[in-house]
BALOBA-1460 file (C-alpha; in Angstrom, 3 decimals):
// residues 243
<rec num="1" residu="x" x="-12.811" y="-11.080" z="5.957"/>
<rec num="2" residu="x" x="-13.332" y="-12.977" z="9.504"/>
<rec num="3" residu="x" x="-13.072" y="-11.443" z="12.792"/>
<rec num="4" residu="x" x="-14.244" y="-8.049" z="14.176"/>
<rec num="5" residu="x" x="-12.153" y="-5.054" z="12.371"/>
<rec num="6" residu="x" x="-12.333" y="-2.788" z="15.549"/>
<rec num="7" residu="x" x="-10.982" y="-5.757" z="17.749"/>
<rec num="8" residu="x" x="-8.055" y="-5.580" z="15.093"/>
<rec num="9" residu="x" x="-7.838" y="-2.042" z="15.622"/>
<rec num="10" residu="x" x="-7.952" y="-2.280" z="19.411"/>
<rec num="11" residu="x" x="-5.264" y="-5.311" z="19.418"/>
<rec num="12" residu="x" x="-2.681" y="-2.830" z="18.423"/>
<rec num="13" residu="x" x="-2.986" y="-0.745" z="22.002"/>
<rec num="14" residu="x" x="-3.818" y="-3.660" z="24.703"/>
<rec num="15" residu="x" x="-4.175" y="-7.756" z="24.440"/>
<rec num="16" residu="x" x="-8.088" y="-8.517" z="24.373"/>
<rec num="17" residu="x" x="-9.358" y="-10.821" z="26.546"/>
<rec num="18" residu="x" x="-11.739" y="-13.927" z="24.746"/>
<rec num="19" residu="x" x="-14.955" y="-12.305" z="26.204"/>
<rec num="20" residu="x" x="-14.360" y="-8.835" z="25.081"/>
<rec num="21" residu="x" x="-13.622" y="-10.447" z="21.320"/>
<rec num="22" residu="x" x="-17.433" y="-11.991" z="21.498"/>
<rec num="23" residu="x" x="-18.430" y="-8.271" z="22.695"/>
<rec num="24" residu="x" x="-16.738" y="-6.894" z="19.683"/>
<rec num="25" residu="x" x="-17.795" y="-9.811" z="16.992"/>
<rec num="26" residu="x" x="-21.231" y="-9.011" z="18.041"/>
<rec num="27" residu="x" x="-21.101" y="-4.983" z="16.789"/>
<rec num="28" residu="x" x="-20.097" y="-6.610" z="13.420"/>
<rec num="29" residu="x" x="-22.441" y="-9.418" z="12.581"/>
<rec num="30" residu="x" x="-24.276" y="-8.148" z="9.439"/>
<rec num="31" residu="x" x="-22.011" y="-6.822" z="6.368"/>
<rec num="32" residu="x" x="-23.704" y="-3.717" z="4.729"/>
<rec num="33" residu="x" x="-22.447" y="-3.094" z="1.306"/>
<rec num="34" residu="x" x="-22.035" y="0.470" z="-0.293"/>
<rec num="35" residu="x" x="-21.031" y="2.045" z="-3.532"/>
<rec num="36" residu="x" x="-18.545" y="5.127" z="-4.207"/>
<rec num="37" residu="x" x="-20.076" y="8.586" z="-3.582"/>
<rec num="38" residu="x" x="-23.265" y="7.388" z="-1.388"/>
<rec num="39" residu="x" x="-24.234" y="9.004" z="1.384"/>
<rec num="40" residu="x" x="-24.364" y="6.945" z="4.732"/>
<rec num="41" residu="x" x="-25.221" y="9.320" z="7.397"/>
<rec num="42" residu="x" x="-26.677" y="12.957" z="6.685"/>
<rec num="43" residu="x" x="-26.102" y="16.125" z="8.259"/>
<rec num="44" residu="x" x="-29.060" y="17.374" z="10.172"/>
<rec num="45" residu="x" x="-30.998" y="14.169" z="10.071"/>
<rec num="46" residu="x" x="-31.559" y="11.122" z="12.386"/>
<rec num="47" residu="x" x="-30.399" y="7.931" z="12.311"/>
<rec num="48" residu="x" x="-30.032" y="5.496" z="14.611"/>
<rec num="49" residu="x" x="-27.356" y="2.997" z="13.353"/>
<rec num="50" residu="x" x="-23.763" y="3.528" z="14.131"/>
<rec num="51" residu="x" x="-21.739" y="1.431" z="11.646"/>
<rec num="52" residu="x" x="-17.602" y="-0.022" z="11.797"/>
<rec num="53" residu="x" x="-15.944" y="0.143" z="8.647"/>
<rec num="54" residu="x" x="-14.985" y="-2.981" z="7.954"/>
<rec num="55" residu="x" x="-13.255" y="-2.118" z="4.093"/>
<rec num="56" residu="x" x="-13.153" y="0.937" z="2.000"/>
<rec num="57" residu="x" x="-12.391" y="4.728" z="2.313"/>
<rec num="58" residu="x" x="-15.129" y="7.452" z="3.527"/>
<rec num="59" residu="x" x="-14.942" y="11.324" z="5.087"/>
<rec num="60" residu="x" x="-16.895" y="12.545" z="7.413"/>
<rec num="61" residu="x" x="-18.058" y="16.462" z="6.190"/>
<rec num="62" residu="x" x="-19.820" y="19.799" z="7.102"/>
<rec num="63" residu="x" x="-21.287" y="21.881" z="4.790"/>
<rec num="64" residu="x" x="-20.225" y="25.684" z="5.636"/>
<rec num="65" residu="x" x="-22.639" y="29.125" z="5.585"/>
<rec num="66" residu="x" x="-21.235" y="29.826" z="2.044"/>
<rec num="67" residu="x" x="-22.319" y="26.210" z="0.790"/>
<rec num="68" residu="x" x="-18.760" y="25.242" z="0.709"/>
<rec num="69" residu="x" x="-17.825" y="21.495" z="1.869"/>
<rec num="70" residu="x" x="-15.138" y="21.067" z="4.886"/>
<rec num="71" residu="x" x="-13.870" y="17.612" z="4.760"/>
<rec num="72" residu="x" x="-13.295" y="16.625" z="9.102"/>
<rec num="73" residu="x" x="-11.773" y="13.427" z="8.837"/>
<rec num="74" residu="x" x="-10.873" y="10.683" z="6.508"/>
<rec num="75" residu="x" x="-12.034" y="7.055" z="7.820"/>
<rec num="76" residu="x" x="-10.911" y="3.631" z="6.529"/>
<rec num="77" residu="x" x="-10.972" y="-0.058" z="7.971"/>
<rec num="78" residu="x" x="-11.695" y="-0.763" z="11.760"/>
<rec num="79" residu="x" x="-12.884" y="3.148" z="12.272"/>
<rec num="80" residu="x" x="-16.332" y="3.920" z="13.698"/>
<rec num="81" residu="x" x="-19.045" y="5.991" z="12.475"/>
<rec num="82" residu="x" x="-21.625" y="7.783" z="13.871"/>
<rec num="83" residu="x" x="-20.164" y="8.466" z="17.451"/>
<rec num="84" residu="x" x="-21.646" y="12.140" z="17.322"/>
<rec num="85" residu="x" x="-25.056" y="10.429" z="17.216"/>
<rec num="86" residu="x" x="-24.243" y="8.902" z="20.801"/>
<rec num="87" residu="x" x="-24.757" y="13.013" z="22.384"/>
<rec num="88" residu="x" x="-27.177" y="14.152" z="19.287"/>
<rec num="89" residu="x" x="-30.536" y="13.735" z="17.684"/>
<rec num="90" residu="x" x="-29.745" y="14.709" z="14.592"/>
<rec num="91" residu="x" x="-25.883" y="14.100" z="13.346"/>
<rec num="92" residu="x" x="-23.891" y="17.189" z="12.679"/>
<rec num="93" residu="x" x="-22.312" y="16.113" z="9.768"/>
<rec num="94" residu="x" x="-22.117" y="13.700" z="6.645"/>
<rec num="95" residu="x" x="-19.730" y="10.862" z="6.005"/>
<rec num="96" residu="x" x="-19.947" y="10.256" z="2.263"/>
<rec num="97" residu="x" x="-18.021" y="6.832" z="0.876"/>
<rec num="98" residu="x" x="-14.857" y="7.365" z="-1.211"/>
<rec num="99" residu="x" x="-14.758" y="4.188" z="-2.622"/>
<rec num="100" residu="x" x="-16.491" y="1.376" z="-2.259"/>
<rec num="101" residu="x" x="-17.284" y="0.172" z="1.210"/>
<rec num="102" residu="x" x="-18.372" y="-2.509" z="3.187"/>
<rec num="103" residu="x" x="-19.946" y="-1.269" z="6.725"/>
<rec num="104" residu="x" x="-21.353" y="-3.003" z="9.754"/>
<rec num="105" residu="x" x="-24.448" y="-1.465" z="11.331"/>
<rec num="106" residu="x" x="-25.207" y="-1.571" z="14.909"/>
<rec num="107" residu="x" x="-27.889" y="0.048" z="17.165"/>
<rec num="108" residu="x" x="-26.677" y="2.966" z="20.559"/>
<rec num="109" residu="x" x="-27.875" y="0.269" z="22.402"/>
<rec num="110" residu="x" x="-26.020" y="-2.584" z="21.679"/>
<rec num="111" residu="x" x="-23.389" y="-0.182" z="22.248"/>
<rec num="112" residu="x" x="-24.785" y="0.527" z="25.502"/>
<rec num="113" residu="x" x="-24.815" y="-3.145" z="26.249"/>
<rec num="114" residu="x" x="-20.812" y="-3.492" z="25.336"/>
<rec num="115" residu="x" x="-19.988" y="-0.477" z="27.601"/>
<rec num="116" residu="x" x="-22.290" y="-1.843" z="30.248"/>
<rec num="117" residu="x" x="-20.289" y="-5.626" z="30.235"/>
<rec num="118" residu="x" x="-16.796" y="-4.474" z="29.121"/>
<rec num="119" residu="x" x="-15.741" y="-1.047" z="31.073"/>
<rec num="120" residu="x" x="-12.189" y="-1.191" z="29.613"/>
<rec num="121" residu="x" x="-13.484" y="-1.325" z="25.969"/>
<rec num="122" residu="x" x="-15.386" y="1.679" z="27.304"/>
<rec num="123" residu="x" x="-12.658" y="3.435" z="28.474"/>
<rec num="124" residu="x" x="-10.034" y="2.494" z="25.285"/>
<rec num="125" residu="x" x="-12.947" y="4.332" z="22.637"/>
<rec num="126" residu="x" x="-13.016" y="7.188" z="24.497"/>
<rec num="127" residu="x" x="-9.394" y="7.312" z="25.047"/>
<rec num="128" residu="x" x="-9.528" y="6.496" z="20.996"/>
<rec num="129" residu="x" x="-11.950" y="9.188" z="20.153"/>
<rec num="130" residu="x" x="-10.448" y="12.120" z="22.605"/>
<rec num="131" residu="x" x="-7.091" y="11.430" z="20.264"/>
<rec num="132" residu="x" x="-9.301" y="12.034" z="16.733"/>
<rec num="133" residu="x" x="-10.586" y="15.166" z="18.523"/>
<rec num="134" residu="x" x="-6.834" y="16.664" z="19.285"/>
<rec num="135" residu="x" x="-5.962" y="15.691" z="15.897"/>
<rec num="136" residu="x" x="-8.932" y="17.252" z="14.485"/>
<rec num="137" residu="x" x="-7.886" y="20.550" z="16.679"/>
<rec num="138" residu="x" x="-4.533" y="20.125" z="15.238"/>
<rec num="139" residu="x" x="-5.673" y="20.147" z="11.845"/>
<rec num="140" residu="x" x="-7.749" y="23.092" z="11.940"/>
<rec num="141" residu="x" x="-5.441" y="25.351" z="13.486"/>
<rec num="142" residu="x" x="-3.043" y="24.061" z="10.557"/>
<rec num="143" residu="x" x="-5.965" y="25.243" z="7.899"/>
<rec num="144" residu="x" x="-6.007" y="28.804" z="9.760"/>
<rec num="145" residu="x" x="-2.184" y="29.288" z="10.939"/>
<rec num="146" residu="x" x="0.230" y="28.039" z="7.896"/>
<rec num="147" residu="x" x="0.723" y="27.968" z="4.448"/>
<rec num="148" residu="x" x="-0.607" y="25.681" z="1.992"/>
<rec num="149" residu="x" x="2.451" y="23.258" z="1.878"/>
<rec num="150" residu="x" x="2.032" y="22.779" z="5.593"/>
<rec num="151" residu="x" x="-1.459" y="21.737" z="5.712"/>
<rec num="152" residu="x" x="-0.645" y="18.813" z="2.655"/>
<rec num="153" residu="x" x="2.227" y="17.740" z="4.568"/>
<rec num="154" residu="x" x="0.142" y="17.293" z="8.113"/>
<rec num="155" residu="x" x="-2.656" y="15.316" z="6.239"/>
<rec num="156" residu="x" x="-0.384" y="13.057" z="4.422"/>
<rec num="157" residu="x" x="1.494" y="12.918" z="7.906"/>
<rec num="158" residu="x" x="-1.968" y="11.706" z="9.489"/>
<rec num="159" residu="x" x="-2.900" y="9.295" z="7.568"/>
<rec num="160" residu="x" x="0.008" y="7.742" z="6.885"/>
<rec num="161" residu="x" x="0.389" y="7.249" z="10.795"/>
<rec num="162" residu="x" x="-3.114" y="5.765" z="10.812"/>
<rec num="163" residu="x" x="-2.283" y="3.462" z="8.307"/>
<rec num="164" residu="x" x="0.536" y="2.442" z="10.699"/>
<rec num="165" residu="x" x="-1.291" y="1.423" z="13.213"/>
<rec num="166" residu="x" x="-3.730" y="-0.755" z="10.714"/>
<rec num="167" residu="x" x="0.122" y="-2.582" z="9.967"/>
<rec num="168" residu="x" x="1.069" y="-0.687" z="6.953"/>
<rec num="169" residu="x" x="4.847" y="-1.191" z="6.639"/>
<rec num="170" residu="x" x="7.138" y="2.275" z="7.328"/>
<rec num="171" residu="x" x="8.427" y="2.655" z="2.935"/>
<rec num="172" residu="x" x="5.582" y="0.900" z="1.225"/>
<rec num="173" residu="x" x="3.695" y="3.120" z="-0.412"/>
<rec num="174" residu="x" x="-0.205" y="3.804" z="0.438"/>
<rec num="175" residu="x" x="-2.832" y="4.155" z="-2.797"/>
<rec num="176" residu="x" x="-4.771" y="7.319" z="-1.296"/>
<rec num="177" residu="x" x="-7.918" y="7.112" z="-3.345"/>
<rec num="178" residu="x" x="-9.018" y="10.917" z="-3.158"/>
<rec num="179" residu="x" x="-9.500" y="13.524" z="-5.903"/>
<rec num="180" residu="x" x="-7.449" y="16.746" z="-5.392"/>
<rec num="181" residu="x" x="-10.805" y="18.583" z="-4.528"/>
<rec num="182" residu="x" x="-11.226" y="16.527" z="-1.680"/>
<rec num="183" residu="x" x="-7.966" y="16.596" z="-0.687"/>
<rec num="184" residu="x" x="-8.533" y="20.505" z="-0.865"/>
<rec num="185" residu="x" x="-11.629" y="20.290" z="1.328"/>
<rec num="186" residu="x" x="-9.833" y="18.933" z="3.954"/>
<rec num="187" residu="x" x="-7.271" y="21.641" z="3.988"/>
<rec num="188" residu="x" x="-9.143" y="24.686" z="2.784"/>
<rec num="189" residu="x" x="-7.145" y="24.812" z="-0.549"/>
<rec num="190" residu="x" x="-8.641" y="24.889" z="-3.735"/>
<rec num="191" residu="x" x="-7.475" y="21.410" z="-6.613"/>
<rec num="192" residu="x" x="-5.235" y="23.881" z="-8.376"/>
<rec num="193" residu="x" x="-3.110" y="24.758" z="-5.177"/>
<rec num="194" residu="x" x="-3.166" y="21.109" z="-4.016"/>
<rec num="195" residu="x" x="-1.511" y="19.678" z="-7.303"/>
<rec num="196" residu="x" x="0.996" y="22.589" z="-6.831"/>
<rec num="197" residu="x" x="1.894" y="21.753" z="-3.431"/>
<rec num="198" residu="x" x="1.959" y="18.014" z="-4.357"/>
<rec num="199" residu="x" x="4.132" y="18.476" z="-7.486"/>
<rec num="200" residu="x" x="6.525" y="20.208" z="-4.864"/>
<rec num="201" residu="x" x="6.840" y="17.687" z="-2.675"/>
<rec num="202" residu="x" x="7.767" y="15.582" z="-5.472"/>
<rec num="203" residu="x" x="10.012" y="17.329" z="-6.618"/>
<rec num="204" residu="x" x="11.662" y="18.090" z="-3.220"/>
<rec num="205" residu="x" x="12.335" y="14.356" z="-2.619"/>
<rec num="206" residu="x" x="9.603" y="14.522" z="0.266"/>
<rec num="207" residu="x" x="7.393" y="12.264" z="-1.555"/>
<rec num="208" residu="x" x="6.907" y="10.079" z="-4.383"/>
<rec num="209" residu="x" x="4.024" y="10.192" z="-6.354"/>
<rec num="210" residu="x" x="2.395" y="7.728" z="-8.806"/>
<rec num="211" residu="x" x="-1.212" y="8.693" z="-9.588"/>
<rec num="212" residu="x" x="-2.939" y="8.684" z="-6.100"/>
<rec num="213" residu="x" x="-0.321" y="6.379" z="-4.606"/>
<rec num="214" residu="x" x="2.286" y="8.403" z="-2.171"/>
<rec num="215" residu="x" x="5.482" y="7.170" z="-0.456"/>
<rec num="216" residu="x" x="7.477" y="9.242" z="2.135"/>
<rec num="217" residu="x" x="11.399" y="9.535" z="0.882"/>
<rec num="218" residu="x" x="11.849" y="12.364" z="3.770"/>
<rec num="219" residu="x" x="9.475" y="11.733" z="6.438"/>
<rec num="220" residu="x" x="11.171" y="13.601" z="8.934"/>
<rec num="221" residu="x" x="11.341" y="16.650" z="6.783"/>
<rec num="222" residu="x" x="7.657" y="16.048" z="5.788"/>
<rec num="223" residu="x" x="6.462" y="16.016" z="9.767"/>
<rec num="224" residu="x" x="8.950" y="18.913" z="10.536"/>
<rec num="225" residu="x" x="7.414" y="21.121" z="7.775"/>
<rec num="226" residu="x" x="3.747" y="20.253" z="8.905"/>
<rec num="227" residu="x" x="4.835" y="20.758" z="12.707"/>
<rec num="228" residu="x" x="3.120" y="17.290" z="13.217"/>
<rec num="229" residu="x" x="2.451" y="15.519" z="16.239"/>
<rec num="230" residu="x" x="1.614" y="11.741" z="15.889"/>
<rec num="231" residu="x" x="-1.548" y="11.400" z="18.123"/>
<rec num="232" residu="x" x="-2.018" y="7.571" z="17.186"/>
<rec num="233" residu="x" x="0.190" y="7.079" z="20.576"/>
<rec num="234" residu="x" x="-2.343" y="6.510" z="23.205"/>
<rec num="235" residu="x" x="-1.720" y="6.246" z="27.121"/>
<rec num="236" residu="x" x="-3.280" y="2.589" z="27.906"/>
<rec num="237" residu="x" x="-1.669" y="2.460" z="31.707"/>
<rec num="238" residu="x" x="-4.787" y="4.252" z="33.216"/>
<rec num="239" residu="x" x="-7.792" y="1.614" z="31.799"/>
<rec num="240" residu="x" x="-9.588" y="-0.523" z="34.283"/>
<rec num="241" residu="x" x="-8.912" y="-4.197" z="34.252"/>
<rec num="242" residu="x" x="-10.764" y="-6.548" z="31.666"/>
<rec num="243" residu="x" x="-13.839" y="-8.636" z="32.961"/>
């Protein structure tokens, strides 16, 4: 796959000039290979390497007082990893590949070095991660404030609005490669109550279901009944010019 994955990503919210390209090439210059279920960053220990996903699924996880697993955030091509490490020591939580994965490493400080020459790539990632953080906060308060269907209906709702913006077209359908229990530790539900609440949104016409592929029939009825709000929309009109 040629050219930088987060430029990709970036394309879809302003035109990038040829110099911030090179910038972005250089963050992805060596292709780091990784199988299904390893761990790439651990929770409470250091590491210096931030990495861009350049194929393949992960989720980024806490492990709770009880020993249970809460599943933050599902990551997939063109997504960083790592940021918390830019404020912490030691990362507060583990992203763990879904599938396989192919990841490109890069040091804080050839981060640095890109924020230090290109201001308005600067300014666009922290525009980008301040909009993962709201959805986050959405997301939570949809694990402690509705029912079950709800919180099924706002992840598919996310993700299939993330996949969106990566130029997935509006009725094909998207091969989401998680097990039930993972989709349950990202919503607080146990497998059992996730295959319930999937098998009804089959068989409400919201969805349709092959295995782990999904396709929205009823979209608007699926965002109405998760109260989503699509935070992939990002106000651009504010970033400083491009050197």
């Amino acid at each position: 796959m040629g050219g930088s994955c987060l430029a990709e990503r970036l394309s879809h919210y302003l035109r990038l000039s040829e110099a911030e390209r090179q910038s972005l090439d250089g963050l992805e210059e060596q292709d780091r290979p990784c199988r299904r279920g390893a761990i790439i960053i651990s929770e409470n220990e250091r590491s210096r390497e931030l990495y861009i996903v350049r194929s393949g699924w992960l989720h980024t996880s806490v492990v709770l007082g009880n020993g249970s697993r809460q599943i933050m955030r599902f990551q997939f091509q063109g997504d960083i990893l790592g940021l918390p490490l830019l404020a912490f020591a030691d990362s507060p939580e583990t992203v763990t590949a879904v599938t396989d994965a192919v990841l490109c490493p890069f040091s804080r400080e050839r981060l640095a070095a890109l924020i230090a020459d290109h201001p308005r790539l600067a300014a666009m990632l922290l525009g980008l991660s301040v909009a993962d953080r709201v959805a986050l906060a959405d997301r939570l308060a949809s694990i402690g404030r509705t029912p079950a269907r709800a919180r099924v209906s706002s992840l598919f709702c996310e993700i299939f609005a993330r996949m969106r913006r990566l130029g997935t077209p509006r009725d094909e359908a998207i091969h989401l490669p998680f097990t039930q229990e993972e989709i349950g530790d990202a919503t607080g539900l146990t497998a059992v109550h996730v295959n319930r609440m999937m098998r009804g949104l089959a068989e409400d016409g919201i969805i349709e279901r092959s295995g782990n592929n999904i396709r929205l029939i009823d979209e608007a009825r699926l965002a109405s009944e998760a109260n989503f709000m699509d935070r992939t929309e990002i106000e651009t009109g504010w970033l400083p010019k491009a050197r």
